[in-house]
Every structure is written in structure tokens, then in C-alpha cells.
C-alpha positions as CSV (number, residue, x, y, z in Angstrom):
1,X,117.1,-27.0,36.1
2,X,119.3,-28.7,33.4
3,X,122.9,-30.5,34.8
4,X,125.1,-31.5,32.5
5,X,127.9,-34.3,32.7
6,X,131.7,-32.8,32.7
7,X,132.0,-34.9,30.0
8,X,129.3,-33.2,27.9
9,X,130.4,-29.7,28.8
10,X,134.0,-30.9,27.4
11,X,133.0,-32.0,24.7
12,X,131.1,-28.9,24.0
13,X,134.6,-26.5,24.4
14,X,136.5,-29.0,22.2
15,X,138.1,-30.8,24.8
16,X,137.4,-34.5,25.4
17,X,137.4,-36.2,29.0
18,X,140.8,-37.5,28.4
19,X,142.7,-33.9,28.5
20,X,142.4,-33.5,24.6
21,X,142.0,-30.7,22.7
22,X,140.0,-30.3,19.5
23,X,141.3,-28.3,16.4
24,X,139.1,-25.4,16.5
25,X,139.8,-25.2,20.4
26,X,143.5,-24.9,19.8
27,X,143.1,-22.5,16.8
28,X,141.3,-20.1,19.0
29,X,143.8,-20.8,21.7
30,X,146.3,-20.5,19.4
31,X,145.1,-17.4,17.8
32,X,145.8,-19.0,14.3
33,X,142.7,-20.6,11.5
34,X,141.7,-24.3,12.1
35,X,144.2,-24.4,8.1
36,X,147.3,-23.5,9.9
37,X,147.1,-25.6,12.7
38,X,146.2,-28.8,10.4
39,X,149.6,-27.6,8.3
40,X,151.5,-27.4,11.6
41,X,150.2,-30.9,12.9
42,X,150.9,-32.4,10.0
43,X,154.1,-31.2,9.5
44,X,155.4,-31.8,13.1
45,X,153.7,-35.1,13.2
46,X,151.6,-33.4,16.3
47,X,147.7,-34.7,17.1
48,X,146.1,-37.8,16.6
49,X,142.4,-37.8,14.2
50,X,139.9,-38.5,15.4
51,X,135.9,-39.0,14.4
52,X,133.0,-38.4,16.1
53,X,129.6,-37.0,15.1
54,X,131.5,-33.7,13.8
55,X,133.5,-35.3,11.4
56,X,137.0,-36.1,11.3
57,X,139.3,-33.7,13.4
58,X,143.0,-33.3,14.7
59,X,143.1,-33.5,18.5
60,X,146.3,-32.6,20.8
61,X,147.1,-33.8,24.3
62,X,147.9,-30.6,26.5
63,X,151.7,-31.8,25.4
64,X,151.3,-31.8,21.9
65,X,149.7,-28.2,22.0
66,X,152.7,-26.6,24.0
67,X,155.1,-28.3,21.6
68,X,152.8,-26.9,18.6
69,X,152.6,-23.3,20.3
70,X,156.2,-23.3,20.3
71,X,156.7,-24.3,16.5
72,X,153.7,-21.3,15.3
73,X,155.7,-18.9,17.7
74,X,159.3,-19.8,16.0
75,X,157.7,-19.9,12.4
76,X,156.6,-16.7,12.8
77,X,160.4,-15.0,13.5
């Protein structure tokens, strides 16, 4: 039987083991493409890049990501 460490099963759903989520994990949370949430963070000043063995990517704190949830929802009124 295979175990893995929470910190590889995190970093598998785009979360890291600091409470960070990854672009595509807050697009899909979002319900909005990994483009419009790159606009949004870079507009708002939201997310912090990072790079790792994916590439470079914007990652939120659980923070950032309610403040950027709120900023799609009023944007779209």
C-alpha cells in the first residue's frame, strides 16, 4: 500500500503546506479560466509567484482568495 505525505497530496490539489492556493486551484474554485484570475491578481495586487517544477504560477493565501472572490463577484454586476 502506497502513503503519501500531506504535503505531497497538497501539492497535488494546488495547495502548498503553508495554506496556499495555486492558480488553477482557485480558477476551478472560482469558476473563472486560470487568464482571468492572473488579470484579477494582477490588478488587485493579490498573490505572490511563485516557481516550482510547474513553472511559474500566482498563489493566494486563503485571504487573498476571499478578497479576490469578492472583486470577480462585483466585476461581474
Amino acid at each position: 500500500m502506497h502513503y503519501q505525505s500531506a504535503e505531497g497530496l497538497a501539492e497535488r490539489m494546488g495547495m502548498d503546506v503553508h495554506g496556499r492556493v495555486g492558480e488553477q486551484r482557485a480558477a476551478i474554485l472560482l469558476g473563472l479560466p486560470t487568464t482571468e484570475i492572473r488579470r484579477f491578481s494582477h490588478i488587485s495586487g493579490l498573490g505572490h509567484l511563485k516557481t516550482g517544477d510547474r513553472g511559474e504560477q500566482v498563489v493566494f493565501t486563503y485571504e487573498e482568495l476571499w478578497r479576490l472572490c469578492l472583486l470577480a463577484a462585483q466585476s461581474s454586476k
